[in-house]
Backbone as a ProteinNet text record, in pm:
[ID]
protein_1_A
[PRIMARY]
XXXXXXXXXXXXXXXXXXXXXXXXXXXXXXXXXXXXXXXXXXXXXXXXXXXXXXXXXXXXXXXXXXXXXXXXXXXXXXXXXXXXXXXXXXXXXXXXX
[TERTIARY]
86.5	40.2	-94.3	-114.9	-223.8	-247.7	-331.1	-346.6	-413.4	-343.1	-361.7	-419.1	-581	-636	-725.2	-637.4	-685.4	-763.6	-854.3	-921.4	-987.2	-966.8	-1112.6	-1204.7	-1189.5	-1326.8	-1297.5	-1401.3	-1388.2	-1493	-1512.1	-1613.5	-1703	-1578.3	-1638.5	-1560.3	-1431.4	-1369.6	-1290.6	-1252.7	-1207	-1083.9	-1004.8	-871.6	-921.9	-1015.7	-1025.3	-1125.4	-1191.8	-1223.4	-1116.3	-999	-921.6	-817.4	-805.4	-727.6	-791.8	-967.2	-1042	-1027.8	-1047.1	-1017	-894.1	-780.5	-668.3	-573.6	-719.2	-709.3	-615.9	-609.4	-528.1	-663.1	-581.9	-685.3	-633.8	-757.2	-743.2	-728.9	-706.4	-736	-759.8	-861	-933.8	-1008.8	-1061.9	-1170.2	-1294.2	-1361.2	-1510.5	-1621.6	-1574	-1651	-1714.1	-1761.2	-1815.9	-1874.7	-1843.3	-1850.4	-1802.6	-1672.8	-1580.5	-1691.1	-1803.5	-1803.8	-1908.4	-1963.5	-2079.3	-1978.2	-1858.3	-1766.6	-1724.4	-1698.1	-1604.2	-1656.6	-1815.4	-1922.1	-1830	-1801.8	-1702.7	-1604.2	-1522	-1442.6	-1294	-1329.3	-1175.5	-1177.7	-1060.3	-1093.9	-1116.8	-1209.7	-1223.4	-1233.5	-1172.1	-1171.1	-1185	-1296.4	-1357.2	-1287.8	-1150.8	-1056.2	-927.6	-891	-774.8	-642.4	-575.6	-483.3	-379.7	-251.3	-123.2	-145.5	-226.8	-198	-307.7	-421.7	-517.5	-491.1	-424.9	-398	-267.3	-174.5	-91.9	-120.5	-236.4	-281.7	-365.7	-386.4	-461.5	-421.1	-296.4	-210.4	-137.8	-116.2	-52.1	-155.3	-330.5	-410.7	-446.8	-353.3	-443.3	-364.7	-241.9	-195	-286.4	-357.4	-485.2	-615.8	-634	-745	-687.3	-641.1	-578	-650.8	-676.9	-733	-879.9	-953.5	-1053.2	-1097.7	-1015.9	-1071.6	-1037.5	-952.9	-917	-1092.6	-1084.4	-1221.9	-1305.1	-1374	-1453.2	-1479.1	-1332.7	-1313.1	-1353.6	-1302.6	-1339.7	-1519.3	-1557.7	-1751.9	-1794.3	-1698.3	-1810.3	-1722.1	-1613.6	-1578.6	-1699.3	-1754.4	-1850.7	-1926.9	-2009.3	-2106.1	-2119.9	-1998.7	-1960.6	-1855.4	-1909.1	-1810.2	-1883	-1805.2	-1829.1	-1930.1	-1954.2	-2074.2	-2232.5	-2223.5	-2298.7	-2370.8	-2285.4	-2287.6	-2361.2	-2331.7	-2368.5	-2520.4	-2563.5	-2662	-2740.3	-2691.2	-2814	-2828.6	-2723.4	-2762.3	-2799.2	-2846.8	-2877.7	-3027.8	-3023.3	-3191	-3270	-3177	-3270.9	-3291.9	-3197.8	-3140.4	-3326.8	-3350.6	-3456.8	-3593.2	-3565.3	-3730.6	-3739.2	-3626.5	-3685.3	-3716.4	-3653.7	-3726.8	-3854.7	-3877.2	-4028.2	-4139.9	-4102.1	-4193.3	-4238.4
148.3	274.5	255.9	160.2	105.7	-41.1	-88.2	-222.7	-219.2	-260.6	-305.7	-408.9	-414.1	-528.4	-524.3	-584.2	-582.6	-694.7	-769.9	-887.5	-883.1	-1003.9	-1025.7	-1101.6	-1167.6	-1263.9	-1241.8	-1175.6	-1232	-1345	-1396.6	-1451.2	-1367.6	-1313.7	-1200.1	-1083	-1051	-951.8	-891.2	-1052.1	-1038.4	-900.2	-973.5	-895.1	-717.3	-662	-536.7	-543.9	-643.9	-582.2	-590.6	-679.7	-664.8	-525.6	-488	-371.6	-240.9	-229.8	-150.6	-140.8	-239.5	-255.3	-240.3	-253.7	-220.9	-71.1	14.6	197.6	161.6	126.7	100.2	102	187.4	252.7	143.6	102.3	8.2	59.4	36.8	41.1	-68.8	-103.3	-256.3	-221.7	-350.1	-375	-352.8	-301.4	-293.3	-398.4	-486.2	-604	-673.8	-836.7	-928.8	-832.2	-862.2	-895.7	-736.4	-746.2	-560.1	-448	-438.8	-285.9	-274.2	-398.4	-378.6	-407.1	-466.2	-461.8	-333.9	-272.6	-157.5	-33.3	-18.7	104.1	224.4	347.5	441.3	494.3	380.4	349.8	321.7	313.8	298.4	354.7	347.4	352.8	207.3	222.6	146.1	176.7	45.7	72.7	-31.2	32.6	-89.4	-151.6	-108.4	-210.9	-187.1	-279.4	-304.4	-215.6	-113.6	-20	32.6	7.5	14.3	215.6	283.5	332.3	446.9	395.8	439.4	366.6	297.4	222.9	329.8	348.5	480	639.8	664.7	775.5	793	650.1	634.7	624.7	567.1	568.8	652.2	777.2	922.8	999.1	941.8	1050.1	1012.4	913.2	833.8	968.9	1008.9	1147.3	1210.6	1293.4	1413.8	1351.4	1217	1174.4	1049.6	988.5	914.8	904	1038	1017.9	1004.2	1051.6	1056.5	863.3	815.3	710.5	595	658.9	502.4	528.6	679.3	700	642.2	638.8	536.8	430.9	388.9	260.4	201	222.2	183.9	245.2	317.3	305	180.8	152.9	32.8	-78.4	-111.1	-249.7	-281.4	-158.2	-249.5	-265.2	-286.7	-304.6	-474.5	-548.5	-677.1	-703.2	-850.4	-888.6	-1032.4	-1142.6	-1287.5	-1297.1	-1216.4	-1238.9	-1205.3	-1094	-1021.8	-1148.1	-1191.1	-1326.5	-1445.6	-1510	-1600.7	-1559.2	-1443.3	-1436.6	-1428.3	-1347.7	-1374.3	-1567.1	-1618.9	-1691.9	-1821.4	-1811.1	-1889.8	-1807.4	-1712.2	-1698.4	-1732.2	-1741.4	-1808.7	-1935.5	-2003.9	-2166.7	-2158.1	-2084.1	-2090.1	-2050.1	-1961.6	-1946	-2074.5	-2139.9	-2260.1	-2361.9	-2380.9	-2477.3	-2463.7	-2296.9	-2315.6	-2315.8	-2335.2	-2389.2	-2501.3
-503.3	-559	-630.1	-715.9	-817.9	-868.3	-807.1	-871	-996.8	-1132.2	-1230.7	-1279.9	-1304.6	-1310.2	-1433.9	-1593.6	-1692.2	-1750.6	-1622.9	-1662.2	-1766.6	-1872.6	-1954.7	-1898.7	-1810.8	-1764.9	-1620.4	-1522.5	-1395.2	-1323.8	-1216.7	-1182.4	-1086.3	-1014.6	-917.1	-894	-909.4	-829.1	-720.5	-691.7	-552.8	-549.4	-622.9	-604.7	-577.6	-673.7	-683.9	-546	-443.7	-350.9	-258.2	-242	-161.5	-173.5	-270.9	-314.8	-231.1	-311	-191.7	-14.9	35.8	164.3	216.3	123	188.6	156.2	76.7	46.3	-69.5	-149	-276.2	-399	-462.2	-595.3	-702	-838.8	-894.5	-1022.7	-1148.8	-1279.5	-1339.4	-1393.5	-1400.8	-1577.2	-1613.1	-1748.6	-1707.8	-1769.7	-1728.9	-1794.4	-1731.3	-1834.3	-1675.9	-1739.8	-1631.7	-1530.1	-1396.5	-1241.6	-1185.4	-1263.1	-1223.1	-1205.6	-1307.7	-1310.1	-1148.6	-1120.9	-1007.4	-877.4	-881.2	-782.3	-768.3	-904.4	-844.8	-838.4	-884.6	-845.2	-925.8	-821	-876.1	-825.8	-741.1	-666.2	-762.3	-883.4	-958.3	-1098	-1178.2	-1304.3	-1395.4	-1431.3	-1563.1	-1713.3	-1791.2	-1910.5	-2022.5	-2104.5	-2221.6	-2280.8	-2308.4	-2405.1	-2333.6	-2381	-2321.3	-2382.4	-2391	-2428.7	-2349.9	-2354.1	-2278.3	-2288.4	-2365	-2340.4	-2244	-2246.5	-2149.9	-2018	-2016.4	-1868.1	-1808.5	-1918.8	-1897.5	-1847.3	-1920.1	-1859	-1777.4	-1757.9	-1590.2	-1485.8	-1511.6	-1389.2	-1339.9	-1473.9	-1452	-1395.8	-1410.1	-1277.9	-1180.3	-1141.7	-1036.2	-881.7	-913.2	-831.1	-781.8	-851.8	-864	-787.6	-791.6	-716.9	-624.6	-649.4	-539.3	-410.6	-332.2	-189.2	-195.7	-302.2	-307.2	-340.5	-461.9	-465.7	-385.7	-288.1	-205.4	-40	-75.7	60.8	-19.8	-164.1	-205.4	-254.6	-201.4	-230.9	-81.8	29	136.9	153.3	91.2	108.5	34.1	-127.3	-245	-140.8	-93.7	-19.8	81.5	183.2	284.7	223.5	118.1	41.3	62.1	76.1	27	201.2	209.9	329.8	346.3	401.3	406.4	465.7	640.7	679.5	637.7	541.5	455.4	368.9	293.3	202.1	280.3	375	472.1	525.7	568	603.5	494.8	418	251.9	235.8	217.2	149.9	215.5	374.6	505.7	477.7	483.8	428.9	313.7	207.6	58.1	135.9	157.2	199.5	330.5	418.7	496.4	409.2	332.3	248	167.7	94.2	19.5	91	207.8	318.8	340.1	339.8	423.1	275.6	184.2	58.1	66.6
[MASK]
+++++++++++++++++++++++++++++++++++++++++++++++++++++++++++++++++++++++++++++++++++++++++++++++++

């Protein structure tokens, strides 16, 4: 229904992009790595509170379809081969220095 992801430290985000890709809406921290992973594709929230995580999960009903369609737009943003070719091209411009 909702992946619950009240990280204080991420490195990157995975989980909340796998959640995206598989049309599953998130409620996450808006700290680190999260808020540029998760664009406006989920809810986030500055502190951590059982009970804003509560009334987030009571609206996730009302939007639900909307944020799993933009969750699948902020997921292609990000993908392994995406990654590989960026970083096979830094890896070729510092060669050719």
């Amino acid at each position: 229904y909702v992946l619950l992801y009240p990280s204080s430290y991420e490195g990157f985000g995975i989980p909340i992009l796998e959640a995206m890709k598989s049309g599953c809406p998130f409620i996450a921290s808006n700290n680190s790595s999260i808020p540029e992973v998760a664009g406006k594709a989920g809810i986030l929230h500055d502190h951590l509170s059982v009970e804003d995580y509560l009334s987030s999960i009571i609206s996730i009903k009302a939007k639900r379809e909307s944020l799993i369609l933009e969750g699948y737009d902020q997921s292609d943003k990000f993908s392994w081969d995406k990654c590989y070719i960026e970083t096979k091209n830094i890896y070729n411009q510092l060669l050719a220095l």
